[in-house]
N, C-alpha and C positions, 0 to 999 in steps of 0.2 A: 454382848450385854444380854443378859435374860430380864426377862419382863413378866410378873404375872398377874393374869390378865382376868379378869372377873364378867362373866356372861349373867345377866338376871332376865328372865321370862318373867312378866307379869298376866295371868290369867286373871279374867272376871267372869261371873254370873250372876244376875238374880232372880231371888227366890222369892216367892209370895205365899206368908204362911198366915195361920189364922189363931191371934195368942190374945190373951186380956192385954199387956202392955211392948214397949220394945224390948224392955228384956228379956222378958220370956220368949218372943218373935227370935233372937237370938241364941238364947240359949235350944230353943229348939233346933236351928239351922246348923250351931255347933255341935250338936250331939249329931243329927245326920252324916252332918262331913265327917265327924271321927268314926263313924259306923259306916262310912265309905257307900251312904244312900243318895249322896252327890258326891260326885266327882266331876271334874273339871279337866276338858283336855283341847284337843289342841284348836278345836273349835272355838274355846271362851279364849285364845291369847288377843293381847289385848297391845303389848306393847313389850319392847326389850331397851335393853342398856346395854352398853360394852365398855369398860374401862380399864383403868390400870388399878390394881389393889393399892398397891404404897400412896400413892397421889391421881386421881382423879384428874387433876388440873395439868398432869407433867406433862402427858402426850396428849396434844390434842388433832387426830389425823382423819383427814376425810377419802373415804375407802371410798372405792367406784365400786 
């Protein structure tokens, strides 16, 4: 039987910027990351998942 199997990294950071509201706080922080003046790497991981694509719920196996 084949199985396929779905890995997700979740990285985090944050950033302290200085805007009149939050959306601007934001959209400054989005314009950085798409102009790659943050970047996030393996230091910001934060947490992972591993599952099965089809069903999440079908295998549920506890790996040593």
């Amino acid at each position: 039987m084949e199985y396929l199997i779905e890995i997700i990294e979740t990285l985090s950071k944050q950033i302290k910027v200085e805007a009149d509201s939050a959306e601007e706080a934001i959209c400054q922080v989005k314009k950085q990351y798409r102009d790659s003046k943050i970047i996030l790497t393996a230091d910001d991981f934060v947490d992972y998942k591993i599952d099965t694509i089809k069903d999440p719920d079908f295998v549920k196996i506890n790996c040593k």
